[in-house]
One Martini backbone bead per residue (centre of mass of N, CA, C, O) as a GRO file, in nm:
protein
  304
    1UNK     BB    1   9.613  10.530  10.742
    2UNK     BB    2   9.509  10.829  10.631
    3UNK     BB    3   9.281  10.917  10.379
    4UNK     BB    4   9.342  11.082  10.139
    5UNK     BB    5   9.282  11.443  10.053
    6UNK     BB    6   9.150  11.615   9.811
    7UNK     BB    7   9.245  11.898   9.853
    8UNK     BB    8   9.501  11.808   9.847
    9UNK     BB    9   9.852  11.846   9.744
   10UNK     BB   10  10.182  11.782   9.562
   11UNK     BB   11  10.471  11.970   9.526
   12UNK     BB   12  10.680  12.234   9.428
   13UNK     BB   13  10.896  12.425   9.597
   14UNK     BB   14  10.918  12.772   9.632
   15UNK     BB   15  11.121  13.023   9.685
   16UNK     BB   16  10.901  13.224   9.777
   17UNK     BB   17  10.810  13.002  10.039
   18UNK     BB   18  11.035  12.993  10.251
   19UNK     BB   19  10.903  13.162  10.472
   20UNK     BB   20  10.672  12.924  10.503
   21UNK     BB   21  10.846  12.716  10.602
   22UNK     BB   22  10.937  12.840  10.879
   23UNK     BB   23  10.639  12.834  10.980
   24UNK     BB   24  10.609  12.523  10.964
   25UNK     BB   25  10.852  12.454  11.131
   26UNK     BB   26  10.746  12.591  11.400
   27UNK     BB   27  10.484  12.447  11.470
   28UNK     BB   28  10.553  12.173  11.470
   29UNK     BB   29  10.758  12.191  11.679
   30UNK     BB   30  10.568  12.224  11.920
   31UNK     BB   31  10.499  11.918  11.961
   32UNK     BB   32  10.723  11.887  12.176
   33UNK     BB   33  10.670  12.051  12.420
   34UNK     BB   34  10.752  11.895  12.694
   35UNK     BB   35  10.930  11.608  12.627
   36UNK     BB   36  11.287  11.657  12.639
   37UNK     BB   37  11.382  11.670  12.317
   38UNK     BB   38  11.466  11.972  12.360
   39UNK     BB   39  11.643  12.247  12.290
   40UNK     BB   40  11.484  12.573  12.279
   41UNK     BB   41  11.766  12.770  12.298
   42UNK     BB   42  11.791  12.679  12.052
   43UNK     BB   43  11.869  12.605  11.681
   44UNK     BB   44  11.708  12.402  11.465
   45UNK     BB   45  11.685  12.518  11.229
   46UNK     BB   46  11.735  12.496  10.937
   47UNK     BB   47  11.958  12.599  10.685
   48UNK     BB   48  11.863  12.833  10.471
   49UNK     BB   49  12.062  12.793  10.233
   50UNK     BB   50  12.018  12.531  10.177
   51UNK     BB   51  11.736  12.533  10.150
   52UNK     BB   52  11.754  12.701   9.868
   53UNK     BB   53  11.918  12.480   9.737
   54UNK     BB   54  11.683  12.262   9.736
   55UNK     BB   55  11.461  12.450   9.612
   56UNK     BB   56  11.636  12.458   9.338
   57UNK     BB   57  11.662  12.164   9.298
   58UNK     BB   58  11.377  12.010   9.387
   59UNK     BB   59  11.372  11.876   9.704
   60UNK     BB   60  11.113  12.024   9.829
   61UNK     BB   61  10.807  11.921   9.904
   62UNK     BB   62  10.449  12.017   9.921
   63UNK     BB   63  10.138  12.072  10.099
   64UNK     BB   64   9.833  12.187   9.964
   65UNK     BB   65   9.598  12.329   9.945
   66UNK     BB   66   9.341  12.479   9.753
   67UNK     BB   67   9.484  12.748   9.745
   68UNK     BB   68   9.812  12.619   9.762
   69UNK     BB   69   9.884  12.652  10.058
   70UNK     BB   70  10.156  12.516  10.281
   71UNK     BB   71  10.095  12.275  10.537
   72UNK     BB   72  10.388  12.121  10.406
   73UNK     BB   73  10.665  11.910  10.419
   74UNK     BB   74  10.982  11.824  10.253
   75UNK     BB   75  11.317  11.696  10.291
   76UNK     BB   76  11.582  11.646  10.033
   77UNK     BB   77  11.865  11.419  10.034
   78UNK     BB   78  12.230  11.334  10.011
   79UNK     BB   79  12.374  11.062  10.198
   80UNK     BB   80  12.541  10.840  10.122
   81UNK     BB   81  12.417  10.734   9.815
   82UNK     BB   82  12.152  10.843   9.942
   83UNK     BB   83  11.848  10.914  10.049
   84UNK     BB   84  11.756  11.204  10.262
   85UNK     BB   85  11.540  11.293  10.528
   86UNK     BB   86  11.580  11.604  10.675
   87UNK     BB   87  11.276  11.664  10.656
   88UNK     BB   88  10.941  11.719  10.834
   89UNK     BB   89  10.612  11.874  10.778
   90UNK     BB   90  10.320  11.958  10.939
   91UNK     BB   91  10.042  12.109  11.061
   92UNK     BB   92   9.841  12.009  11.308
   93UNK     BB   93   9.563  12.121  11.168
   94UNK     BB   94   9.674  11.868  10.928
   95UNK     BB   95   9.668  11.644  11.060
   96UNK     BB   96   9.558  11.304  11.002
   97UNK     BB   97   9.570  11.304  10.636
   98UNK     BB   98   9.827  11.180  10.485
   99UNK     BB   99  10.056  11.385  10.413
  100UNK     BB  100  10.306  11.219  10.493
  101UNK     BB  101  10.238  10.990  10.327
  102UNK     BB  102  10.289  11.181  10.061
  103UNK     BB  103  10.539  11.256  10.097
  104UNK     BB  104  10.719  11.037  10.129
  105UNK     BB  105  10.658  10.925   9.879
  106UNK     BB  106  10.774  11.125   9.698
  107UNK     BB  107  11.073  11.057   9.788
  108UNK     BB  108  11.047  10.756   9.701
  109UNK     BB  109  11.004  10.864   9.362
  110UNK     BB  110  11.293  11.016   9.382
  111UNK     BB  111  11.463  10.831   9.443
  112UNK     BB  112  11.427  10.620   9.198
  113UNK     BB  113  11.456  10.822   8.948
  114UNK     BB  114  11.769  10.836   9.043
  115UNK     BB  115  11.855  10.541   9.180
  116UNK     BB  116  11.784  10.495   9.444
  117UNK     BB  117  11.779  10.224   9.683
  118UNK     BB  118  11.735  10.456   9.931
  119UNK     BB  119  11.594  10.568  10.255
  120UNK     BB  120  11.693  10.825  10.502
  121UNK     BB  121  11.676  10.874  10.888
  122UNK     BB  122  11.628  11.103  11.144
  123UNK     BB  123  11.428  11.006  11.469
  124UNK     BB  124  11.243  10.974  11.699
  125UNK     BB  125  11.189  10.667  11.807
  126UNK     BB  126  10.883  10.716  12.008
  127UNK     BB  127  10.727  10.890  11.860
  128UNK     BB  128  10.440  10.896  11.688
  129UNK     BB  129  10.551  11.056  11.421
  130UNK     BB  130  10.787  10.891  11.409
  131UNK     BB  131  10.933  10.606  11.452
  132UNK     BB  132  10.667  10.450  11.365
  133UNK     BB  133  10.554  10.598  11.125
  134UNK     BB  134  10.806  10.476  10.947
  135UNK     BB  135  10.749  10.210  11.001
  136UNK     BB  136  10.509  10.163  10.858
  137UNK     BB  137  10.668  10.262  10.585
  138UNK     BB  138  10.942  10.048  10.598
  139UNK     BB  139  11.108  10.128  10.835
  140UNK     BB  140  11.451  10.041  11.011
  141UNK     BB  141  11.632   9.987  11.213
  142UNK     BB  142  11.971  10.134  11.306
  143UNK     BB  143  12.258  10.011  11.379
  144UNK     BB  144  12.548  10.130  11.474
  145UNK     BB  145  12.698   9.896  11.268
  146UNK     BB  146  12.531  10.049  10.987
  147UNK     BB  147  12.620  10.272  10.955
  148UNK     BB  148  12.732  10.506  10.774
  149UNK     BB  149  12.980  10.743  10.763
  150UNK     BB  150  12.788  11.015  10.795
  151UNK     BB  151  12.624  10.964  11.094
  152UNK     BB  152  12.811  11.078  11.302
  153UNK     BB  153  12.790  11.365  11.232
  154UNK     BB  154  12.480  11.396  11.225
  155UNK     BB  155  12.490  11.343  11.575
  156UNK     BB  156  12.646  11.593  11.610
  157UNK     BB  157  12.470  11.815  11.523
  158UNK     BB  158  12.209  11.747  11.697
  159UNK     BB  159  12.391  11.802  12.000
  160UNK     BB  160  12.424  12.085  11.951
  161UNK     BB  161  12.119  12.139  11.862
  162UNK     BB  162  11.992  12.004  12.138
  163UNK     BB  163  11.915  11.682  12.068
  164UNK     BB  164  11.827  11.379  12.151
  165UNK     BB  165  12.022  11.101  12.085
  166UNK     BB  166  11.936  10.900  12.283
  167UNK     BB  167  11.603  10.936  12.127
  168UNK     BB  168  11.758  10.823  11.859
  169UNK     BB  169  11.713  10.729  11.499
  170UNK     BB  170  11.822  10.521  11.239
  171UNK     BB  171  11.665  10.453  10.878
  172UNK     BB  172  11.567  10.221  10.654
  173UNK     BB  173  11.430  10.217  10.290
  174UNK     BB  174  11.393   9.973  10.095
  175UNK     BB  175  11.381   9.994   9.754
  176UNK     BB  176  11.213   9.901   9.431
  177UNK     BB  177  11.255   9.804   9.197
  178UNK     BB  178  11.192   9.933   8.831
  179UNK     BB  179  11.280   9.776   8.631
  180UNK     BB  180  11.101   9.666   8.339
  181UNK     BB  181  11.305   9.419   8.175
  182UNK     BB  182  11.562   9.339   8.401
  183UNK     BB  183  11.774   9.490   8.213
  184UNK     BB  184  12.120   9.582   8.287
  185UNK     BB  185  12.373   9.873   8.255
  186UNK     BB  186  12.661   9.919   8.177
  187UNK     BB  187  12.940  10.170   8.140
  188UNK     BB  188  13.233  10.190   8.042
  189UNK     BB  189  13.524  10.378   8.184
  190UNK     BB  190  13.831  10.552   8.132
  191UNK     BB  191  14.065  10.737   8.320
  192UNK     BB  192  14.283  11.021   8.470
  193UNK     BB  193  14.024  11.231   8.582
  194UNK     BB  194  13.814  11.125   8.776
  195UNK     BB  195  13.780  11.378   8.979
  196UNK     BB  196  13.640  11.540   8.743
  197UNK     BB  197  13.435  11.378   8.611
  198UNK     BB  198  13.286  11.295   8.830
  199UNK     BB  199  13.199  11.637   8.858
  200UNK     BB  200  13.070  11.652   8.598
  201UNK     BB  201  12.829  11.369   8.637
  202UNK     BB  202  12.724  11.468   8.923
  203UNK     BB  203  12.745  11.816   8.990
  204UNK     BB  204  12.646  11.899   8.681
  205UNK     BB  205  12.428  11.703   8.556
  206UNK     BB  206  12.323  11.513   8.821
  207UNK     BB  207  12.398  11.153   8.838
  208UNK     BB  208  12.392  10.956   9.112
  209UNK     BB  209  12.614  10.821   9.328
  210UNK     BB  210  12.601  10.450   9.394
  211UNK     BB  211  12.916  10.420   9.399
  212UNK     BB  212  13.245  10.293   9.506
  213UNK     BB  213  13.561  10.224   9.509
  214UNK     BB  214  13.924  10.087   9.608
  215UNK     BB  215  14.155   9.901   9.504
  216UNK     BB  216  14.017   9.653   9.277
  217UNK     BB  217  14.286   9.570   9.114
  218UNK     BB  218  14.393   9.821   9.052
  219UNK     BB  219  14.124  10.002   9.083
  220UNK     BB  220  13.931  10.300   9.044
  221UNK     BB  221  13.593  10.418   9.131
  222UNK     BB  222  13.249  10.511   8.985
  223UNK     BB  223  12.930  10.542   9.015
  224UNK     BB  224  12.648  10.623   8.802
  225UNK     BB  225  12.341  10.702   8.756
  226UNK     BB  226  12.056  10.664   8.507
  227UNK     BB  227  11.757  10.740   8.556
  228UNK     BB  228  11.524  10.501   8.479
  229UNK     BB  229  11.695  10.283   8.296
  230UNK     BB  230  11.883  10.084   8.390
  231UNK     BB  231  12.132  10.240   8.424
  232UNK     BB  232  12.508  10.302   8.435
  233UNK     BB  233  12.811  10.464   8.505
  234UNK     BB  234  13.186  10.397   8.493
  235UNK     BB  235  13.451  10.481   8.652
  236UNK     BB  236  13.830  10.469   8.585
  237UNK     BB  237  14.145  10.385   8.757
  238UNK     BB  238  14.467  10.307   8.577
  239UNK     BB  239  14.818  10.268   8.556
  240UNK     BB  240  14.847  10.020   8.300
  241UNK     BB  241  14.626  10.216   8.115
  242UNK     BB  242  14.499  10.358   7.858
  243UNK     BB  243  14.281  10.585   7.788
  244UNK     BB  244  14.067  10.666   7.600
  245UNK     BB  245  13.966  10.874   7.287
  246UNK     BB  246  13.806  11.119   7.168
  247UNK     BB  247  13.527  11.146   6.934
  248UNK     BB  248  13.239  11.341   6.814
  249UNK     BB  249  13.082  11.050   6.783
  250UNK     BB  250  13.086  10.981   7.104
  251UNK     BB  251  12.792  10.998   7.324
  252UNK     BB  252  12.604  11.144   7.498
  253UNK     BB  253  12.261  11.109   7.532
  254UNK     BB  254  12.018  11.371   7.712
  255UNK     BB  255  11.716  11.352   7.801
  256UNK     BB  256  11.531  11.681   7.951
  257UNK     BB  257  11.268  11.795   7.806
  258UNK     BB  258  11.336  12.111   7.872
  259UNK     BB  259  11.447  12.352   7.830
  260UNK     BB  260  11.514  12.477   8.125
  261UNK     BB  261  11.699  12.183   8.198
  262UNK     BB  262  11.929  12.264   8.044
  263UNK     BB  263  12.039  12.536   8.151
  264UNK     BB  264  12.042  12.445   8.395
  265UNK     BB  265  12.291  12.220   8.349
  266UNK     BB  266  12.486  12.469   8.235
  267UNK     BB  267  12.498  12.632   8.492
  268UNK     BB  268  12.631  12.400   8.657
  269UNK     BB  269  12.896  12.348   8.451
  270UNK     BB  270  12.984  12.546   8.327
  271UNK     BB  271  13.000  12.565   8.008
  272UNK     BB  272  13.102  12.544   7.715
  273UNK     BB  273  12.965  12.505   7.383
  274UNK     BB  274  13.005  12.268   7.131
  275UNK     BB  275  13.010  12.178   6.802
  276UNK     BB  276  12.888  11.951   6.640
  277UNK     BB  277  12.923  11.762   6.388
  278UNK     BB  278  12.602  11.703   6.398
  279UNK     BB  279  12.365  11.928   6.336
  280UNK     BB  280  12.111  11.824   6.459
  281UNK     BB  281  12.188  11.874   6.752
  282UNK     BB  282  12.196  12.182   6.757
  283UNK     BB  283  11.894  12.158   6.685
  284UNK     BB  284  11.820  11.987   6.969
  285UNK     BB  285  12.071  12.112   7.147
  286UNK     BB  286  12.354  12.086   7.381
  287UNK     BB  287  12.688  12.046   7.368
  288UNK     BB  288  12.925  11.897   7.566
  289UNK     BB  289  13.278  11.862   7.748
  290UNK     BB  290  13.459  11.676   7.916
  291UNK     BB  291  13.748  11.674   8.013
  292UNK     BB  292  13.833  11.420   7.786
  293UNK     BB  293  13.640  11.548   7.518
  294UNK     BB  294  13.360  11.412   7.590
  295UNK     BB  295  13.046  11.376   7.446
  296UNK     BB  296  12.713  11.590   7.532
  297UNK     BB  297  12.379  11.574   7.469
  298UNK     BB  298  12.136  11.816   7.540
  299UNK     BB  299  11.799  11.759   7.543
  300UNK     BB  300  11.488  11.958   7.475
  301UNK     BB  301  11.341  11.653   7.547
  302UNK     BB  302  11.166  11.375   7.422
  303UNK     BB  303  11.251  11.073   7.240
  304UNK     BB  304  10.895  11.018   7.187
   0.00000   0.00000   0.00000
């Protein structure tokens, strides 16, 4: 690996700069021209307005010059409980430098922080900056029978865009746990509302679903990630038991670091607050009701 140049940085991509994410990968798609791995007739760019919503979500981060201007890209997103580099771009004049692999990192370290066991990637098997490049930092070839449920779909719509599929591979890198003290802790909770819950602390909350059952003696569950915590939250779904009642002192408590992603997380989930019981709450963030009316209170702070 090219040794990491001082003079660049990574960043979150900025909405304002949607337009140079474009023009970064165009320049980049050159480098396949003549390869015979692209259909050039098609339209391969990434579909804007997803852009724009991973770059909204935070999930798509820039290599800058020195001047700020962004020379890189990686977008990540989550398919099948795990993350996925949906795309990655250098312009070939900054190639060399390591940019790939300090964007990579970016990713993998956004992964873990959200609680994710892996990253996954779909790309030409041997193209020297695609299926190597990932071998190098601990990517493996997935064979046919290991794919994920929704990669079929994804090389279906590779062929449409045009992309020789025959020449592509899905990757797959298992992250190292980062568990400080070994020790890993589920909460679980029954409901009725399953699928309202989980659209709740997954959709609204922003929790990444890290795992689901279906009728594991007689119950269904989904389980969700507490980022950074060693710690997941379980929901369940039983015929045979009555769920809890929520009392207004059950709380789960979200430091989420500053009113900005409160705001933020408060839009996600449209949801009007609640008064809390205990005055506290009120003065130093903003409780909200789960569907079964278990409270969340959203701290713009952090803990220590």
């Amino acid at each position: 690996m090219a040794e990491p140049d001082v003079q660049y940085r990574i960043r979150p991509a900025r909405p304002a700069e949607i337009g140079r994410l474009r023009e970064i990968e165009d320049e980049a798609g050159t480098m396949f021209g003549g390869l015979g791995l692209i259909d050039e007739a098609r339209d391969v760019s990434f579909p804007w307005e997803e852009l724009r919503r991973l770059v909204d979500d935070e999930q798509v981060w820039v290599a800058v010059d020195a001047a700020d201007r962004p020379v890189g890209m990686v977008i990540a997103s989550v398919r099948d409980h795990v993350a996925y580099v949906e795309e990655m771009d250098v312009l070939p004049e900054h190639g060399r430098r390591g940019l790939g692999s300090r964007l990579l990192a970016r990713v993998a370290d956004w992964a873990q922080e959200r609680g994710y066991v892996a990253v996954t990637l779909s790309t030409f098997r041997d193209v020297p900056w695609n299926g190597p490049f990932y071998r190098r930092h601990g990517f493996r070839d997935l064979c046919p029978d290991e794919w994920s449920p929704g990669m079929g779909a994804i090389r279906d719509a590779e062929a449409r865009h045009g992309l020789r599929v025959d020449a592509r591979v899905f990757m797959r890198c298992d992250l190292p746990r980062v568990d400080s003290c070994g020790l890993e802790v589920r909460v679980a909770r029954q409901t009725r509302r399953i699928a309202e819950v989980v659209a709740f602390y997954r959709d609204g909350l922003g929790l990444p679903e890290i795992d689901r059952f279906h009728d594991h003696a007689g119950y269904d569950g989904v389980m969700l990630g507490l980022p950074g915590t060693g710690t997941h939250l379980e929901f369940t779904a039983a015929e045979h038991l009555e769920p809890p009642s929520a009392h207004p002192e059950s709380l789960l408590v979200l430091y989420l670091g500053d009113r900005t992603a409160v705001d933020r997380t408060i839009g996600r989930l449209a949801a009007d607050p609640v008064p809390s019981a205990n005055p506290y709450w009120d003065e130093v963030g903003v409780t909200v009701a789960d569907p079964d009316g278990f409270r969340v209170v959203l701290v713009a702070d952090s803990w220590r």
